[in-house]
N, C-alpha and C positions, 0 to 999 in steps of 0.2 A: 803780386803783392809781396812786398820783404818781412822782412820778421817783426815783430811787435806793433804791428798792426793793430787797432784798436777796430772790434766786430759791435753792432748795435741790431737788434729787431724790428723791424714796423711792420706792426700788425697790420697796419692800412694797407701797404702794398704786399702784404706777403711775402717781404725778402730781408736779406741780412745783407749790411753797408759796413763794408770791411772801408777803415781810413787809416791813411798812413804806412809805415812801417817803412822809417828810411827813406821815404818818397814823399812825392807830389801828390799823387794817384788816390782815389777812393775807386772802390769797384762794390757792384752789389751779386748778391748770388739769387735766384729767382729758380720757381720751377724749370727755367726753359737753360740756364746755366749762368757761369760768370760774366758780367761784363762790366767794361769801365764806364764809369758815370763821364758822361758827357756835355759841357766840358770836363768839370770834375775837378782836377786841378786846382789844388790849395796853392796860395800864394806862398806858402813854408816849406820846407820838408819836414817833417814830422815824427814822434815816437813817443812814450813814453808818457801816453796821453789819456783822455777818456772822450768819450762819445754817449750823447745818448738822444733818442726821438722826441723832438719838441712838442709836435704836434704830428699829421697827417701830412702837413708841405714842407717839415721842417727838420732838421737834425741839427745838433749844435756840437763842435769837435772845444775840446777845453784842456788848455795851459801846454804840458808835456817839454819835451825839446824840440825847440822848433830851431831849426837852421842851426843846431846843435849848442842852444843855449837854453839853459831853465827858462821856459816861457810862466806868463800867465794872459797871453793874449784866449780870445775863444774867437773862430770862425763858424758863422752860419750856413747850411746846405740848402739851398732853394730845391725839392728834390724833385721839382717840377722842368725848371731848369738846369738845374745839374751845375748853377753857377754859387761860388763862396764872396761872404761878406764879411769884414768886421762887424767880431760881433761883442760883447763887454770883457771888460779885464776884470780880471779875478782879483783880490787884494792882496792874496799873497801866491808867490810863483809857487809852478811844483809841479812834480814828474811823478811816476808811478802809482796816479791817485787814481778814484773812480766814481763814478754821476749817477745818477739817474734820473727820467723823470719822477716828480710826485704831486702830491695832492694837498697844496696851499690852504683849499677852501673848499671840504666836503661838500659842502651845502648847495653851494655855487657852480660847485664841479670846476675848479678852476686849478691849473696846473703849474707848476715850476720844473726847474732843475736844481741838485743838490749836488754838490761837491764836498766828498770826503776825506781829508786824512793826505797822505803822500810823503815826497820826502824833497826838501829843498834842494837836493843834489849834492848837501854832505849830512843831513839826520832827518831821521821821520817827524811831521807835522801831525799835529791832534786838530787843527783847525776844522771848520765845516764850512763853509758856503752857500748860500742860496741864491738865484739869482727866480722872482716872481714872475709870472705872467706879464707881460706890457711893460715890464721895469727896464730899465737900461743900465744898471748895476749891481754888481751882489753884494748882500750884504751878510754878516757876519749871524752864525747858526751855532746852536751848543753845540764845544768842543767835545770830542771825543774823552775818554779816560785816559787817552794815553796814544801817543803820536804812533801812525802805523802806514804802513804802502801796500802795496800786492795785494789788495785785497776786492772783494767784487760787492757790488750794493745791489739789492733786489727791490722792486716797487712791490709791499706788502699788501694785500686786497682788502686790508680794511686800512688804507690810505698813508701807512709808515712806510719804513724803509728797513730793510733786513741785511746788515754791514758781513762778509764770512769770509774768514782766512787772513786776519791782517797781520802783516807781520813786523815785528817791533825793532827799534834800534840792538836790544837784545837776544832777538831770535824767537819771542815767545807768539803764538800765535792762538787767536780765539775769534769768537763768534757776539754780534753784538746785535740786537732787535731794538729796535727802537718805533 
C-alpha cells in the first residue's frame, strides 16, 4: 500500500480496508493479516481521498485525486465481491477531505454518508455533503464555519458527527461537534 492511503473500519467483518495511496490497490488487514481485496482494483489511482463503510456489503471511496486530477467522482466496494462501481458525484471536487457514516433517521435507523470540508487543490472548502440511504446524489449540508482539510470526522453515538483537527487556509486548527 503507498502513502496516503485512505484506512476505514467494518465492524461487520472485523477488519480495516486501507484504499489507495498512489495505486489501484485496496487491501484489508484482518486477524489472520494483510491481504489485497480481490479483485479490488479501482478503476483510478487514487489519494487524497476519504472512505467510509456504507453498510455491512458495502464501502464507498469519495472525490480525492484521482489519476492525479481534483476528482469528485465516488466508487462503491461490493465487499462481497471485491468488485468497484460508479458510484455518485460529489457537487463540488476536493481532496484532503473526510466522510463518514451517519444517522439520517434516528427513529428508522436509517443511514447516510457525510462529506466534510477539504481543499479544492489551491484553498480549503467549508462545504458539507450528504449523500442519503437509496439516494443517488448528494446534496448540500450546513457549511462549516470556516473552510478546513486534514481533518478526521467521528460517527457520534447519539447519531452526530464529531469534525477534529481541521486545518485552515491560515494554519489555525480546532475541533468542532456537531
Amino acid at each position: 500500500m503507498g502513502t496516503s492511503s485512505q484506512s476505514t473500519i467494518n465492524s461487520a467483518t472485523e477488519s480495516v480496508l486501507a484504499v489507495g495511496g498512489y495505486t489501484k490497490n485496496a487491501e484489508t488487514l484482518s486477524a489472520t493479516g494483510w491481504s489485497l481485496v480481490t479483485p479490488g482494483t479501482l478503476p483510478v489511482t487514487v489519494n487524497g481521498h476519504c472512505s467510509a463503510v456504507v453498510n455491512a456489503t458495502a464501502t464507498i471511496m469519495i472525490g480525492g485525486y484521482q489519476n492525479n486530477l481534483v476528482s469528485g467522482n465516488s466508487y462503491i466496494l461490493s465487499n462481497s465481491s471485491g468488485t468497484w462501481t460508479a458510484g455518485p458525484k460529489l457537487i463540488t471536487k476536493r481532496v484532503y477531505h473526510t466522510c463518514a457514516k451517519i444517522i439520517t433517521n434516528k427513529t428508522a435507523n436509517v443511514y447516510g454518508v457525510i462529506v466534510v470540508g477539504g481543499n479544492t487543490g489551491k484553498i480549503s472548502i467549508a462545504s458539507v455533503e450528504v449523500l442519503k440511504k437509496g439516494a443517488t446524489a448528494f446534496v448540500l449540508g450546513k457549511a462549516l464555519p470556516v473552510g478546513m482539510f486534514y481533518s478526521s470526522l467521528f460517527e457520534d453515538p447519539s447519531g452526530g458527527v464529531i469534525l477534529l483537527n481541521g486545518v485552515t487556509d491560515t494554519g489555525l486548527t480546532f475541533c468542532i461537534s456537531q
